[in-house]
N, C-alpha and C positions, 0 to 999 in steps of 0.2 A: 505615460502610456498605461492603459489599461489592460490588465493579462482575462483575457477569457478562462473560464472556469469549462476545461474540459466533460468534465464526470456530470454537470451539471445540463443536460438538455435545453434549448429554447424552450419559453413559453406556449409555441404554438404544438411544441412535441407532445409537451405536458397533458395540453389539452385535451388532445387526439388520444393521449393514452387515457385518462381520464374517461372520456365518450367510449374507448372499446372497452372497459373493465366497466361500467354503464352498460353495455350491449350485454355485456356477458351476462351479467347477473340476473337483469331483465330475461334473457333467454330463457336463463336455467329456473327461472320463477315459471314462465310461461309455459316451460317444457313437464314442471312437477306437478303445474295444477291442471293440466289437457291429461297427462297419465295418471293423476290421482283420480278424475273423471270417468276413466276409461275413455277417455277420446282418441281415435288418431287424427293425424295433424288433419285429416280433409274434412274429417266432422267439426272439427274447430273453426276451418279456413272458411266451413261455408256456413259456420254461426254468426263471426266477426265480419265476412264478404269478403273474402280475400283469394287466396288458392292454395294449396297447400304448398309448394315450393316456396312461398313468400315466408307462411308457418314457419319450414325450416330453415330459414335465415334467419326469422328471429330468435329461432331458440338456440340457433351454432352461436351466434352473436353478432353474424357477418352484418345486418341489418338492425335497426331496431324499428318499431310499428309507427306507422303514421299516427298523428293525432285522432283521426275518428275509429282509428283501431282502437289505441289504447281506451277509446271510451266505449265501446263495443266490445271488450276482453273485462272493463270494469263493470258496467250492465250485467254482463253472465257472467261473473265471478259475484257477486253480488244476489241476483236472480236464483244463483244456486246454493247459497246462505239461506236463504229466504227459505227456500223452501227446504232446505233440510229441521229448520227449527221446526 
């Protein structure tokens, strides 16, 4: 008989914790570089196309950005490089 390793989570736990610590960090990236900007969250929402209650899921962590976000948040993280040089 096999003893299950209580302390030890399933895999699928792992994962999901994994994806929310992913969420977070992501957030808290996306929440430094909209306030290093002077942005708030609706001048962002409506740079990327989005709205700003969406903004603040990604940055609590509860959410994280669709893919044509994240290419829309790298464009103007990017764009704003650019032009600071």
């Amino acid at each position: 008989m096999v003893e299950a390793n209580i302390h030890t989570p399933p895999p699928a736990t792992r994962a999901r914790e994994n994806l929310d610590v992913t969420a977070a960090v992501l957030g808290f990236g996306i929440e430094a570089e909209r306030r290093a900007r002077g942005l708030t969250q609706q001048q962002l929402a409506e740079i990327v196309g989005t709205t700003a209650p969406v903004v603040s899921r990604w940055e609590t962590g509860t959410t994280t950005p669709h893919a044509c976000h994240l290419l829309r948040l790298q464009h103007w993280y990017v764009a704003e490089l650019e032009v600071a040089a």
